[in-house]
N, CA, C and O atoms as CSV, one atom per row, in Angstrom:
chain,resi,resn,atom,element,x,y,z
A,1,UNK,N,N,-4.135,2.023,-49.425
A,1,UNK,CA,C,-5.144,1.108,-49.926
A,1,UNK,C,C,-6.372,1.141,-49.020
A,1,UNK,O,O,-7.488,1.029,-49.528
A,2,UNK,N,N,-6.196,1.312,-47.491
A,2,UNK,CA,C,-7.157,1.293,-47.054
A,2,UNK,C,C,-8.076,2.399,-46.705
A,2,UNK,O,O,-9.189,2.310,-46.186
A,3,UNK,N,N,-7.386,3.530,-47.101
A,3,UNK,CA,C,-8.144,4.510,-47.259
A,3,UNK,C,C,-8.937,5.172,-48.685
A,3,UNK,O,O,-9.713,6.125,-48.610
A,4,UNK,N,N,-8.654,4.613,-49.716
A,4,UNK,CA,C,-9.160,4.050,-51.094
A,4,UNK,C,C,-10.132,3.135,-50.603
A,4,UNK,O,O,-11.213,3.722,-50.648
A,5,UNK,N,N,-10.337,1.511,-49.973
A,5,UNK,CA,C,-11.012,0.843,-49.799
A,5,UNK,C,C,-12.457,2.060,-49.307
A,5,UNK,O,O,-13.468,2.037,-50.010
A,6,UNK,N,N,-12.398,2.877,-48.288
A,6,UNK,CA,C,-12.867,3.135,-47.598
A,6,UNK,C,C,-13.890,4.273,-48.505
A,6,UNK,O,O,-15.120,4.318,-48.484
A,7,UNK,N,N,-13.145,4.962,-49.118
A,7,UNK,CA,C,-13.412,6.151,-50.067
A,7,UNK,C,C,-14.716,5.728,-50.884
A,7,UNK,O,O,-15.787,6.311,-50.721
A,8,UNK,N,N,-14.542,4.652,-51.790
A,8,UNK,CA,C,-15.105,3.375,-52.724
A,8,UNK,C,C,-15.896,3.283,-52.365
A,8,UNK,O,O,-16.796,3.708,-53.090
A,9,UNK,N,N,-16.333,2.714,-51.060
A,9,UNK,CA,C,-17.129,1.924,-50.162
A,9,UNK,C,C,-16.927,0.317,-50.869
A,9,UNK,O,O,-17.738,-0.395,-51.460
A,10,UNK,N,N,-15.731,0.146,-50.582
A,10,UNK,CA,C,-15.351,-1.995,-51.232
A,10,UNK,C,C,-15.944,-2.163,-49.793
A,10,UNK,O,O,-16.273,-1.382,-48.900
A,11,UNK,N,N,-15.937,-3.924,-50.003
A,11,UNK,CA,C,-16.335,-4.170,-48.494
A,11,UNK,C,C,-15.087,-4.528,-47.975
A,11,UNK,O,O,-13.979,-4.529,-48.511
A,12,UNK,N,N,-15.479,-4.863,-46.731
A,12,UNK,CA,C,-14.157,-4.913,-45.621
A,12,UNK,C,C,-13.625,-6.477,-46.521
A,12,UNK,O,O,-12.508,-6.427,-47.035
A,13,UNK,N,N,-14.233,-7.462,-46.636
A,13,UNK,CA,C,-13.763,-8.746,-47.153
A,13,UNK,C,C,-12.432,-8.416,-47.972
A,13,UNK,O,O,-11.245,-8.711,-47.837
A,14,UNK,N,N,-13.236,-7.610,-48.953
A,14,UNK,CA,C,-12.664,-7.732,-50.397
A,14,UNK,C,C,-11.361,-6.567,-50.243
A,14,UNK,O,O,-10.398,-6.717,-50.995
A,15,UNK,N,N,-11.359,-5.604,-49.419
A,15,UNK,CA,C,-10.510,-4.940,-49.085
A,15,UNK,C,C,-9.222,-5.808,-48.393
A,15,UNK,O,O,-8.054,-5.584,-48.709
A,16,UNK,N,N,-9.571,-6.700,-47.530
A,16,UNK,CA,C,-8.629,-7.268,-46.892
A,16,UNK,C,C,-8.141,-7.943,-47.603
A,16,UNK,O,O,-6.943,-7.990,-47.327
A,17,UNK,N,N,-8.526,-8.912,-48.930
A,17,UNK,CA,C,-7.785,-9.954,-49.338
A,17,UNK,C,C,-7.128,-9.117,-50.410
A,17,UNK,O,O,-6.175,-9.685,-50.943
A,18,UNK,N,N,-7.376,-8.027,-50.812
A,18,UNK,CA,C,-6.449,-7.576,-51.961
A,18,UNK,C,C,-4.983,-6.875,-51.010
A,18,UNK,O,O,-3.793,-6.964,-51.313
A,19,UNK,N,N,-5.593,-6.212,-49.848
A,19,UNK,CA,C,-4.042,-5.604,-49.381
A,19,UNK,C,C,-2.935,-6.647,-48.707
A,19,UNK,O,O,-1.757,-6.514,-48.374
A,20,UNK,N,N,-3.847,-7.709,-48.669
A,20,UNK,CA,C,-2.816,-9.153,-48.283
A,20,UNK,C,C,-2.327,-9.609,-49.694
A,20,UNK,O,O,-1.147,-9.808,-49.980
A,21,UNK,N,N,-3.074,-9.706,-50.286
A,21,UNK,CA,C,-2.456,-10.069,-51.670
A,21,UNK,C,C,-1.153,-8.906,-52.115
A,21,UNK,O,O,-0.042,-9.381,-52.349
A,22,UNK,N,N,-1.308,-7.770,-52.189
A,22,UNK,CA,C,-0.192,-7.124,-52.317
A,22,UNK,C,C,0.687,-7.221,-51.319
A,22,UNK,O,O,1.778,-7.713,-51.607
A,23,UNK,N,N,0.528,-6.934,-50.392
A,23,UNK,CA,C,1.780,-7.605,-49.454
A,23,UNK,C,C,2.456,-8.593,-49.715
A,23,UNK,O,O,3.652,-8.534,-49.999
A,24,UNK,N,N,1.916,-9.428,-49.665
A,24,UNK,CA,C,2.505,-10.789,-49.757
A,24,UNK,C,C,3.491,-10.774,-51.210
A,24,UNK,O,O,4.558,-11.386,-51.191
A,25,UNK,N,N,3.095,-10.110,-52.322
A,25,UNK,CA,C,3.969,-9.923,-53.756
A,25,UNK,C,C,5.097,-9.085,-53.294
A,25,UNK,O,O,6.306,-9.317,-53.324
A,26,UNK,N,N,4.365,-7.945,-52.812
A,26,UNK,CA,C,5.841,-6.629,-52.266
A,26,UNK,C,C,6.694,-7.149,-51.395
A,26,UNK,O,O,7.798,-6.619,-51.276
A,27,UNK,N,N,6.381,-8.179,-50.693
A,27,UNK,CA,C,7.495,-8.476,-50.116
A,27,UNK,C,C,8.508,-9.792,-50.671
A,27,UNK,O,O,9.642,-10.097,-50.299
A,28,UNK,N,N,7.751,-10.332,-51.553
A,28,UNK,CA,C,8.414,-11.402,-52.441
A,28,UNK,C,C,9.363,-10.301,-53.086
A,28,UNK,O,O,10.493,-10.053,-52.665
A,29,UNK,N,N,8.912,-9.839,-53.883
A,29,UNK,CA,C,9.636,-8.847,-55.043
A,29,UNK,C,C,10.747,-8.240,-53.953
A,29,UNK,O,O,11.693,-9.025,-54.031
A,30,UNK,N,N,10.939,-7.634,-53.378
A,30,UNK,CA,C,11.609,-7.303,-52.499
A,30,UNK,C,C,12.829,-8.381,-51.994
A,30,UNK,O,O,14.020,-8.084,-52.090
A,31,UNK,N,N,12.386,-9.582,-51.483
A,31,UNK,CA,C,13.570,-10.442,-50.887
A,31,UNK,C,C,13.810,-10.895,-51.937
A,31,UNK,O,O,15.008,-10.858,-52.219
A,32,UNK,N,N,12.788,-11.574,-53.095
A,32,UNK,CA,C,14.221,-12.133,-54.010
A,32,UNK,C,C,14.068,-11.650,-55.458
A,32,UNK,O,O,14.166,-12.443,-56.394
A,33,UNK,N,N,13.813,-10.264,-55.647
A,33,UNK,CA,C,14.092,-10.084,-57.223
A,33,UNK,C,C,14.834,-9.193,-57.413
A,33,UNK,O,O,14.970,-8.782,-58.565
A,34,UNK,N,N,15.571,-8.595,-56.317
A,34,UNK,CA,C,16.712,-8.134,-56.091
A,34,UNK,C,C,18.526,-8.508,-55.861
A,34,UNK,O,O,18.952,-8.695,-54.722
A,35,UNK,N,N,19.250,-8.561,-56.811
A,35,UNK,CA,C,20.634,-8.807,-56.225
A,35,UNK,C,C,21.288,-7.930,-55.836
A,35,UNK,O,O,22.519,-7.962,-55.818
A,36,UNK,N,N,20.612,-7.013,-55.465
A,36,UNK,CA,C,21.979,-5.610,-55.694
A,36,UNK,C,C,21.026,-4.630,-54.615
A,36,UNK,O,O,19.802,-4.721,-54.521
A,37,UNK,N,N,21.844,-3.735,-53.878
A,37,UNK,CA,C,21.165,-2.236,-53.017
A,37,UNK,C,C,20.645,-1.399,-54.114
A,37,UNK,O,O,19.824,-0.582,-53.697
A,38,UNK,N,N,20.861,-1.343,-55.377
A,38,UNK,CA,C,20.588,-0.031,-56.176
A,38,UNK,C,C,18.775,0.018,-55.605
A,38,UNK,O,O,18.012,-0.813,-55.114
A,39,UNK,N,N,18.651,1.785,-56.082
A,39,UNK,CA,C,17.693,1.849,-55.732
A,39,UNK,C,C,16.486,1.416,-56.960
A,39,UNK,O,O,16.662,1.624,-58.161
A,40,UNK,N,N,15.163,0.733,-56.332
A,40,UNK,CA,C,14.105,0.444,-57.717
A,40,UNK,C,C,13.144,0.848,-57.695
A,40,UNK,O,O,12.877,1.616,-56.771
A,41,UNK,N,N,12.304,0.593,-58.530
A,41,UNK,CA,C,10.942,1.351,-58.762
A,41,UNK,C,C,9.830,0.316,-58.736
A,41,UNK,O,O,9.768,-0.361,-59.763
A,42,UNK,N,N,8.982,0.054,-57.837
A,42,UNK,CA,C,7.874,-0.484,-57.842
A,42,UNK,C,C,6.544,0.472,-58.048
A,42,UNK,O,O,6.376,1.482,-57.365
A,43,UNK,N,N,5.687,0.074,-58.991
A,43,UNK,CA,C,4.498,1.063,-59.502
A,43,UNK,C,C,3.310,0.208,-58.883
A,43,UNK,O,O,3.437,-1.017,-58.869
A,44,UNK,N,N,2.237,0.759,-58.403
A,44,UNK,CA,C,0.963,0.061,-57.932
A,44,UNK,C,C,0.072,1.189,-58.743
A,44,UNK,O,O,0.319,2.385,-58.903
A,45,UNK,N,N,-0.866,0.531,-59.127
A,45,UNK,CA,C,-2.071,0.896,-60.421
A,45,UNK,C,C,-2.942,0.143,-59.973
A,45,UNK,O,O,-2.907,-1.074,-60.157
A,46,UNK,N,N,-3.934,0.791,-59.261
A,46,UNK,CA,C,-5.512,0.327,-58.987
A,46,UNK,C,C,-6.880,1.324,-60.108
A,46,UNK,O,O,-7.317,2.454,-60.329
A,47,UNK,N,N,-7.010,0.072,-60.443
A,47,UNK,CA,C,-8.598,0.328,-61.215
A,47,UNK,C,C,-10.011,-0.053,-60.935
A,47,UNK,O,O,-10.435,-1.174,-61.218
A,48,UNK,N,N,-10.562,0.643,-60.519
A,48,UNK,CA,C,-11.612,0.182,-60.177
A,48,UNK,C,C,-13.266,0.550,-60.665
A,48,UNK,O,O,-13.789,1.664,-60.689
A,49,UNK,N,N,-13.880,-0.782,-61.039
A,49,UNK,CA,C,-15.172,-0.634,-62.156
A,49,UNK,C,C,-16.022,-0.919,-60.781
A,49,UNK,O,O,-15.736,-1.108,-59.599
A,50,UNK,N,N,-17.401,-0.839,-61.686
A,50,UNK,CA,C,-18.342,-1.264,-60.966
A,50,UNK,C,C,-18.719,-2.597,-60.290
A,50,UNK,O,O,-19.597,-2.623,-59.427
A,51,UNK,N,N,-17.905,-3.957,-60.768
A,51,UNK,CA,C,-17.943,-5.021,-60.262
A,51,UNK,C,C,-16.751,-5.750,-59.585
A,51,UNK,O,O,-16.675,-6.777,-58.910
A,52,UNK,N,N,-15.671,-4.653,-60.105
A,52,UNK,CA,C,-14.038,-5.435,-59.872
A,52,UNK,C,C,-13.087,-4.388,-59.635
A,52,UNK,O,O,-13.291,-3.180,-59.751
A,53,UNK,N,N,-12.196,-4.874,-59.345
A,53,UNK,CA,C,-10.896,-4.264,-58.825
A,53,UNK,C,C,-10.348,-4.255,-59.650
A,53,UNK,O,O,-11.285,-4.407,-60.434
A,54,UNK,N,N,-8.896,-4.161,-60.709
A,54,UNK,CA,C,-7.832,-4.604,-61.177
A,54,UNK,C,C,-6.249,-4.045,-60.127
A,54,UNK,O,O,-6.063,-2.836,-60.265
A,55,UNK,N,N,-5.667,-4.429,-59.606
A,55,UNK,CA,C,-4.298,-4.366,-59.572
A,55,UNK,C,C,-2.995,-3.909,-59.948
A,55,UNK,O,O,-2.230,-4.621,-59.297
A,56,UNK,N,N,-2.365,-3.167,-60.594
A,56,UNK,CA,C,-1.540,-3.767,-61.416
A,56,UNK,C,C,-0.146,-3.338,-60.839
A,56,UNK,O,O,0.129,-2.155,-60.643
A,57,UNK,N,N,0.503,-4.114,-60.645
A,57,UNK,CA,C,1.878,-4.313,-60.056
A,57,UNK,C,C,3.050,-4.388,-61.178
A,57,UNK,O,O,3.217,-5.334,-61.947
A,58,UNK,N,N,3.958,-3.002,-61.107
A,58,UNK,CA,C,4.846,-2.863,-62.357
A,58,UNK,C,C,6.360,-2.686,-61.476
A,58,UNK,O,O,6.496,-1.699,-60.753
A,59,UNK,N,N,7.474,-3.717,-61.597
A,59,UNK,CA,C,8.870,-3.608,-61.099
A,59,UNK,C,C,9.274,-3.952,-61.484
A,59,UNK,O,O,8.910,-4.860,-62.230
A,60,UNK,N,N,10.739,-3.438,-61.301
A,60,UNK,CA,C,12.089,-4.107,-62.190
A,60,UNK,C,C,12.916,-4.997,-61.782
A,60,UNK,O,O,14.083,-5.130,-62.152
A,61,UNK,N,N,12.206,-5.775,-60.831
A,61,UNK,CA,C,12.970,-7.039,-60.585
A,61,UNK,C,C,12.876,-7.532,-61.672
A,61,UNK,O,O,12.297,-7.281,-62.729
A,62,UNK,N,N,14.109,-8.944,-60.922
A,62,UNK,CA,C,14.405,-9.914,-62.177
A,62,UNK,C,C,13.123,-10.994,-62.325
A,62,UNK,O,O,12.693,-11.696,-61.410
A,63,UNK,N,N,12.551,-10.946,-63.902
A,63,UNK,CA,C,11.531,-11.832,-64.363
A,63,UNK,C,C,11.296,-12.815,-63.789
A,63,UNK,O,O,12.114,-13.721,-63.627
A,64,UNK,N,N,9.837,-12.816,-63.271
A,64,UNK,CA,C,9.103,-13.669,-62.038
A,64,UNK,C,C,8.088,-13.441,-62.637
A,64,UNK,O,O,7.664,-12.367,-63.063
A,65,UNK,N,N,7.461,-14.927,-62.718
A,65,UNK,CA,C,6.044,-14.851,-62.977
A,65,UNK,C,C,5.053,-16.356,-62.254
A,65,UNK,O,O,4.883,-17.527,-62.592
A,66,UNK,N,N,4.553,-15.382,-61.012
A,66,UNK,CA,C,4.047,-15.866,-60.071
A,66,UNK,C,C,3.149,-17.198,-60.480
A,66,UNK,O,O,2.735,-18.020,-59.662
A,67,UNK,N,N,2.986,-17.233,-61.552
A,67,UNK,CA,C,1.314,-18.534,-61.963
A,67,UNK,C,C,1.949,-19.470,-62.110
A,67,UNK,O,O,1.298,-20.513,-62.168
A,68,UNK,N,N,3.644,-19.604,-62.258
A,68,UNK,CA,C,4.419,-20.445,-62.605
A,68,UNK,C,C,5.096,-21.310,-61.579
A,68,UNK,O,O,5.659,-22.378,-61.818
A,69,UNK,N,N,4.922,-20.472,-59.906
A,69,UNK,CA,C,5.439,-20.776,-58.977
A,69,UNK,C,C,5.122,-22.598,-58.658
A,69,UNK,O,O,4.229,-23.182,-59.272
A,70,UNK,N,N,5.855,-23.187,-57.799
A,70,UNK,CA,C,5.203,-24.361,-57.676
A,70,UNK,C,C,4.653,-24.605,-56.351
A,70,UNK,O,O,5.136,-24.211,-55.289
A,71,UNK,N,N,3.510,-25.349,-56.531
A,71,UNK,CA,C,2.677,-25.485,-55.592
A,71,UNK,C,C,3.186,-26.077,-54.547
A,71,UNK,O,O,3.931,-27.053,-54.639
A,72,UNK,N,N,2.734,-25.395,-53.156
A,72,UNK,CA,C,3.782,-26.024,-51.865
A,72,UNK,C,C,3.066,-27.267,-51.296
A,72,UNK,O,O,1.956,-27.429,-51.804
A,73,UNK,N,N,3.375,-28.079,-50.479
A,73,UNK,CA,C,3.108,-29.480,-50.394
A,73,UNK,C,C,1.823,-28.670,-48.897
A,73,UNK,O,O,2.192,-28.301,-47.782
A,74,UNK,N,N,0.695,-28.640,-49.331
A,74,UNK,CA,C,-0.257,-28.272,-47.751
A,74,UNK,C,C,-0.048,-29.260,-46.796
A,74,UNK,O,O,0.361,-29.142,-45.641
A,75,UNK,N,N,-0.401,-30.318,-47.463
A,75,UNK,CA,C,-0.670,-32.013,-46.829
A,75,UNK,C,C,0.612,-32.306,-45.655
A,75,UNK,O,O,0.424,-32.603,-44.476
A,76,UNK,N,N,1.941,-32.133,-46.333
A,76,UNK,CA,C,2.767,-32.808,-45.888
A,76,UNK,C,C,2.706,-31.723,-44.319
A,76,UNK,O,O,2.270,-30.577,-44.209
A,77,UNK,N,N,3.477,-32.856,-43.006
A,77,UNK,CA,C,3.819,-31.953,-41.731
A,77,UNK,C,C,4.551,-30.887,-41.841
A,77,UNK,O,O,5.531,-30.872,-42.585
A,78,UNK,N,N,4.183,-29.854,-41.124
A,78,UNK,CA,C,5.477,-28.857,-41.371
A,78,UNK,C,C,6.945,-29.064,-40.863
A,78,UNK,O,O,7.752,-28.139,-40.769
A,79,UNK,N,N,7.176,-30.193,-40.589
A,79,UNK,CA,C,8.808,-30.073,-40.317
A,79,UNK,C,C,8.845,-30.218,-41.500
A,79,UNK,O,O,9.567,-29.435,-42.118
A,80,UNK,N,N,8.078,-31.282,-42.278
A,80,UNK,CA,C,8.714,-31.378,-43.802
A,80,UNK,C,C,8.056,-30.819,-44.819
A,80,UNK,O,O,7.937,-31.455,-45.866
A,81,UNK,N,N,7.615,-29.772,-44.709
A,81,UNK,CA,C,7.816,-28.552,-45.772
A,81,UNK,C,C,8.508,-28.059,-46.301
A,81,UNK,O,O,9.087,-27.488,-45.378
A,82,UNK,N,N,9.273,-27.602,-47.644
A,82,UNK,CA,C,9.903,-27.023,-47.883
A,82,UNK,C,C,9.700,-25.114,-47.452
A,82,UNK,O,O,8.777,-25.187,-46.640
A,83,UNK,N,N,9.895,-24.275,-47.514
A,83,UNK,CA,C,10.415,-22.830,-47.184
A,83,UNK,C,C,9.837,-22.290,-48.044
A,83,UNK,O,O,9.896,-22.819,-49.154
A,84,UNK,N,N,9.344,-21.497,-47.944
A,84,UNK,CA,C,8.305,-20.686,-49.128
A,84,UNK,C,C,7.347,-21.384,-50.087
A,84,UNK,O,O,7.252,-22.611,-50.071
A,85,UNK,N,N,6.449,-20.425,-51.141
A,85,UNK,CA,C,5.767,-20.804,-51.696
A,85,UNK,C,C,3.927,-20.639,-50.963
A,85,UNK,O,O,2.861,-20.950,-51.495
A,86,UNK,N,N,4.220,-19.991,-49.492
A,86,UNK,CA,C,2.864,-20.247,-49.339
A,86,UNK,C,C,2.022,-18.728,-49.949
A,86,UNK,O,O,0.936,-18.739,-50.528
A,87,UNK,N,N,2.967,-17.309,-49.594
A,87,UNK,CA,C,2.216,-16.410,-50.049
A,87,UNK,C,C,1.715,-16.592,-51.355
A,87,UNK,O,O,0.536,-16.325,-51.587
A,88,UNK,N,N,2.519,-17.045,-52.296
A,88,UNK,CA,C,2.209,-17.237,-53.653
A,88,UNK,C,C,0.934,-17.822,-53.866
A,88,UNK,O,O,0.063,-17.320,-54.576
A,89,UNK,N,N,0.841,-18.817,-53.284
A,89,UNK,CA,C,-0.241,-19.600,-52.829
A,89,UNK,C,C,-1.604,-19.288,-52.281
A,89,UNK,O,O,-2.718,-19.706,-52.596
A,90,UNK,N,N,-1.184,-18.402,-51.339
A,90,UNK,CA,C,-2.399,-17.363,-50.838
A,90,UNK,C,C,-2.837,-16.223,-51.759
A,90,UNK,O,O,-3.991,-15.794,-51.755
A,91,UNK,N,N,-1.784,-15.712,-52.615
A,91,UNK,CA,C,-2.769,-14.657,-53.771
A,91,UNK,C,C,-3.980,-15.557,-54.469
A,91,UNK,O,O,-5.163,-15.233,-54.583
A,92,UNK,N,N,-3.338,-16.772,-54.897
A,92,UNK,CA,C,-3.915,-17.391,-56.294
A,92,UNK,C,C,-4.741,-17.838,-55.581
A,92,UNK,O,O,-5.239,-18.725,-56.275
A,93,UNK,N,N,-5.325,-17.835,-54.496
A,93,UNK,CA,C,-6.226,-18.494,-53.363
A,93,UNK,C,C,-7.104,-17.507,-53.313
A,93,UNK,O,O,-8.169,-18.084,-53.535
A,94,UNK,N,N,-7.347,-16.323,-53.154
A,94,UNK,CA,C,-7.886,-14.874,-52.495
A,94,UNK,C,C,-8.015,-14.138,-53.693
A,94,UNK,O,O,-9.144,-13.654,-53.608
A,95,UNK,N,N,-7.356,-13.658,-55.096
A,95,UNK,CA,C,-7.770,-13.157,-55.769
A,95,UNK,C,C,-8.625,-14.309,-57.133
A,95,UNK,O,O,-8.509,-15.534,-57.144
A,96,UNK,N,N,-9.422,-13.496,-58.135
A,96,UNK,CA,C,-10.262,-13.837,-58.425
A,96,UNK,C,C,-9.476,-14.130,-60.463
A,96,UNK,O,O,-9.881,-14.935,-61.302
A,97,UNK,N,N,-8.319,-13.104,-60.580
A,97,UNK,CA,C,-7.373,-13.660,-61.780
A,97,UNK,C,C,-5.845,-12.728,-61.178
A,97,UNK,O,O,-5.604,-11.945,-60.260
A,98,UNK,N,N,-5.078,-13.362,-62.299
A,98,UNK,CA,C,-3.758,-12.904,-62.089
A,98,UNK,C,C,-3.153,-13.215,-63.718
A,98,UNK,O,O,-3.355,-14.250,-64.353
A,99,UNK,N,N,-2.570,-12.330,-64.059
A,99,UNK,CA,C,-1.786,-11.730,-65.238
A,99,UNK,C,C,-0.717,-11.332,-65.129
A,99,UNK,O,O,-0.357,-10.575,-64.229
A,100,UNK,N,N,0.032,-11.792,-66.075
A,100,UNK,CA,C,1.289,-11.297,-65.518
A,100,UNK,C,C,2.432,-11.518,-67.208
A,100,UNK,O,O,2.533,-12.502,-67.940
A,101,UNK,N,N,2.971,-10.424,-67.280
A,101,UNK,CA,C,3.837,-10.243,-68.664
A,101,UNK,C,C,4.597,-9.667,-68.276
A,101,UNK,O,O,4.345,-8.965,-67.296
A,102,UNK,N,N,6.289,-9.672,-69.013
A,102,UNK,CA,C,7.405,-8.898,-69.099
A,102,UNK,C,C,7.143,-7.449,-69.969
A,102,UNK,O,O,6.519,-7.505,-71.028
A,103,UNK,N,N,7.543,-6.448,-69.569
A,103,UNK,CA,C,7.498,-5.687,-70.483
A,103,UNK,C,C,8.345,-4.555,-70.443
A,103,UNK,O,O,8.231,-3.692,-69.573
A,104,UNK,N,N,9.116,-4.523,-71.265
A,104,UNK,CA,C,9.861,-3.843,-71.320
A,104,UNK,C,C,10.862,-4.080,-70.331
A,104,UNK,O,O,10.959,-3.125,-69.561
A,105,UNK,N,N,11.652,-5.041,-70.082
A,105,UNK,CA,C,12.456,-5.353,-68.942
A,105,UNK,C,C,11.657,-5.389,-67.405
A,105,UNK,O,O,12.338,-5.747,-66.444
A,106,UNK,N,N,10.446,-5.076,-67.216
A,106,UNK,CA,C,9.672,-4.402,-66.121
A,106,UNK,C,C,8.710,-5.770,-65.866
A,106,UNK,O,O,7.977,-5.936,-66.841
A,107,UNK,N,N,8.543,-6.647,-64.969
A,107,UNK,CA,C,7.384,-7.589,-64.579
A,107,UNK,C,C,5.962,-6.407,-64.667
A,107,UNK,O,O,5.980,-5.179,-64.591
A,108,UNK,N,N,5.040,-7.165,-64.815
A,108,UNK,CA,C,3.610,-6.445,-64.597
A,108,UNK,C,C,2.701,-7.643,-64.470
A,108,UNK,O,O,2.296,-8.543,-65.206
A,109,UNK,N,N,2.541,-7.220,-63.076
A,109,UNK,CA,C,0.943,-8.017,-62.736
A,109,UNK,C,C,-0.194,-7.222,-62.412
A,109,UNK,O,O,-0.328,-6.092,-61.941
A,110,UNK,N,N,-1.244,-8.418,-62.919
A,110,UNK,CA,C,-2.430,-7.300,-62.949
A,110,UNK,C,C,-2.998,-8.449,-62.102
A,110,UNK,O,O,-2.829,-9.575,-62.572
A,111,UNK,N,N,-3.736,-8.334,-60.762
A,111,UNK,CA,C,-4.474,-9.108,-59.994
A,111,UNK,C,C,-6.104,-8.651,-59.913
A,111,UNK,O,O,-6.436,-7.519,-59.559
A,112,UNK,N,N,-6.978,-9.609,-60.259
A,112,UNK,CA,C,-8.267,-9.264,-60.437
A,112,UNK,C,C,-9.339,-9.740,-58.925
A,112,UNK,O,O,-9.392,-10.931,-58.620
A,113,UNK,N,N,-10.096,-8.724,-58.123
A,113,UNK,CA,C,-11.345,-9.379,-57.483
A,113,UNK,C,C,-12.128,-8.846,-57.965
A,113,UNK,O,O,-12.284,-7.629,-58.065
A,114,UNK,N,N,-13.001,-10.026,-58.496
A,114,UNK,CA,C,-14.546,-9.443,-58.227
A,114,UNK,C,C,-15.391,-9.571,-57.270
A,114,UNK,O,O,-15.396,-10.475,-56.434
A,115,UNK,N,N,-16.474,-8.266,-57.392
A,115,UNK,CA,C,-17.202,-8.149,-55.526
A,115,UNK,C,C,-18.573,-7.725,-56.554
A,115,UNK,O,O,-18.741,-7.704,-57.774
A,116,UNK,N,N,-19.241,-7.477,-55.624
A,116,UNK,CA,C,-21.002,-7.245,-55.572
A,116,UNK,C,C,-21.004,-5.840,-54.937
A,116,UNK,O,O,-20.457,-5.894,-53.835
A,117,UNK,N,N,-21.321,-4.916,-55.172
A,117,UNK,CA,C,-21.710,-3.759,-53.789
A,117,UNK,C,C,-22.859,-4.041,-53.788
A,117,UNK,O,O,-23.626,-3.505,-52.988
């Protein structure tokens, strides 16, 4: 990604919040949309126009759809936080849309920034 960012000429901003934004999903998808060692297939699909990025994140974890997640308590102290929920939190924070459909047994998200060059 960051040698794509670089290729493009995105800016450093907009570069950083999308490869945090994927992180933060790849590693969700990873700890919990998995029950099993078999091996899976995660697909990454970047599109990129003249004003925007698109994303698109295709795996066969089990059906997750991030817009649905529930919002984590910011306010409250962190002893009493509950345990996750913040990456989720940080995409829908940093990117600009998020899409997301079953298809074909396969999650697909499509995460949108828009930038200025």
């Amino acid at each position: 990604m960051h040698a794509f960012g670089e290729q493009n000429g995105l800016p450093p901003d907009i570069l950083y919040m999308v490869k945090l934004s994927i992180e933060e999903l790849l590693t969700n998808t990873v700890s919990y949309g998995y029950s099993d060692q078999d091996a899976h297939t995660i697909e990454i699909q970047i599109d990129l126009k003249s004003d925007k990025l698109d994303v698109r994140i295709t795996d066969d974890a089990a059906a997750f759809d991030p817009r649905d997640a529930k919002e984590p308590d910011t306010k409250a102290a962190l002893k009493d936080r509950e345990v996750g929920g913040l990456g989720i939190h940080l995409v829908k924070g940093l990117m600009d849309g998020i899409e997301y459909r079953r298809e074909r047994g396969r999650n697909c998200l499509i995460l949108t920034k828009h930038f200025g060059r």
